[in-house]
C-alpha positions in Angstrom: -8.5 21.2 -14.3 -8.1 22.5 -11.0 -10.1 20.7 -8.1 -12.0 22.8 -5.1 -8.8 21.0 -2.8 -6.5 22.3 -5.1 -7.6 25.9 -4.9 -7.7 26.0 -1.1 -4.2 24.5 -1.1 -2.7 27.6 -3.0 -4.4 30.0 -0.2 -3.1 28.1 2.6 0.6 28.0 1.8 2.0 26.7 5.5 2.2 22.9 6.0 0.9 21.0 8.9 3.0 19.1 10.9 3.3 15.2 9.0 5.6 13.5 11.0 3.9 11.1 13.6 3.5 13.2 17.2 2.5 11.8 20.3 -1.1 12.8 20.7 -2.2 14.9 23.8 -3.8 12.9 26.7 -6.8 14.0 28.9 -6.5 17.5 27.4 -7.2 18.9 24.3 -4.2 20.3 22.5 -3.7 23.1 19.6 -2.2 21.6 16.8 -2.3 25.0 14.8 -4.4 28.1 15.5 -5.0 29.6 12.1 -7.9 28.7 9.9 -6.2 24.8 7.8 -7.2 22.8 5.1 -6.7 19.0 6.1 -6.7 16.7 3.5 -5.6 13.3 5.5 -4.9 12.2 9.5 -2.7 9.1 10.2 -4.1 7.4 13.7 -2.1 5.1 15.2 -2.1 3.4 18.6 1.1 1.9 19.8 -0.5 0.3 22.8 -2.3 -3.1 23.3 -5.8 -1.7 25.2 -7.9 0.4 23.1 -7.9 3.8 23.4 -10.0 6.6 22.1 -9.3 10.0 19.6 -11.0 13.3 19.1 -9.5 15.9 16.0 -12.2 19.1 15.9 -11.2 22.8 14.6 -11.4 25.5 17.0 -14.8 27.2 15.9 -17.0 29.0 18.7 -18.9 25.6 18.6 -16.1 23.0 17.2 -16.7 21.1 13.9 -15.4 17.4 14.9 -13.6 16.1 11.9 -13.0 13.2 13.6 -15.6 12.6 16.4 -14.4 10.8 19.8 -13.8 7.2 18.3 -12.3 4.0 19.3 -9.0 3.3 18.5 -7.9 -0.6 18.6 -4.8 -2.0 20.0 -2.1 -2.1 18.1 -4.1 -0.1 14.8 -3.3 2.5 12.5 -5.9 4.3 10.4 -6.0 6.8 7.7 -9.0 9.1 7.1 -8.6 11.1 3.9 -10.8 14.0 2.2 -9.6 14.5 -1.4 -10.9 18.0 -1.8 -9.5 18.9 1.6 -11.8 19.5 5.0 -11.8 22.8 6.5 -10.8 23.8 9.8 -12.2 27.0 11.0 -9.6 28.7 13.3 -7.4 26.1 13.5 -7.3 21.9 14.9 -7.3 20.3 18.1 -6.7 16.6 19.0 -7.0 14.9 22.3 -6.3 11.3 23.3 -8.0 9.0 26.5 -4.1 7.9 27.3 -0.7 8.2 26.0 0.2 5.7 23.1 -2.1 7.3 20.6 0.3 9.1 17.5 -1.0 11.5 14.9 0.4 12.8 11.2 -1.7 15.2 9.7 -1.6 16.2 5.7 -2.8 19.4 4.8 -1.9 22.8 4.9 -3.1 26.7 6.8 -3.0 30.4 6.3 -0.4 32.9 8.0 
């Protein structure tokens, strides 16, 4: 049986970007500009202070998938939505300083 996830995946044939990229500081940063379906984000921060991380899609008013949070020293999360998270027009990140890396699963339309 197919899942909801599943489905979106076949109409968004183009893969995101999975290998782990320096996140943008200061300034938010296009990670793709088409409408994606994300199914997991890898966070980590390669420094020893904390530092913080916003993801959003690039809606008229933004939908944060990952709202400005706190990143530990030396840390590495995964956040993961099964049936995929859509992001309207595309996904942004932004990081408070450079040490933050992200690798993003999931997939968008041409």
């Amino acid at each position: 049986m197919a899942t909801l996830g599943s489905a979106y995946y076949v109409a968004f044939p183009n893969p995101l970007p999975r290998n782990l990229t320096p996140v943008p500081f200061s300034v938010l940063t296009d990670i793709c500009t088409k409408d994606a379906l994300v199914f997991q984000i890898h966070i980590s921060n390669t420094t020893a202070g904390a530092l913080t991380c916003l993801v959003q899609d690039k809606q008229t008013v933004p939908g944060e998938l990952i709202p400005t949070v706190t990143v530990a020293a030396k840390t590495a999360y995964v956040i993961a939505w099964p049936e995929g998270i859509p992001a309207s027009g595309g996904l942004s990140v932004q990081g408070s300083a450079t040490g933050l890396q992200i690798s993003i699963v999931g997939s968008y339309k041409t």
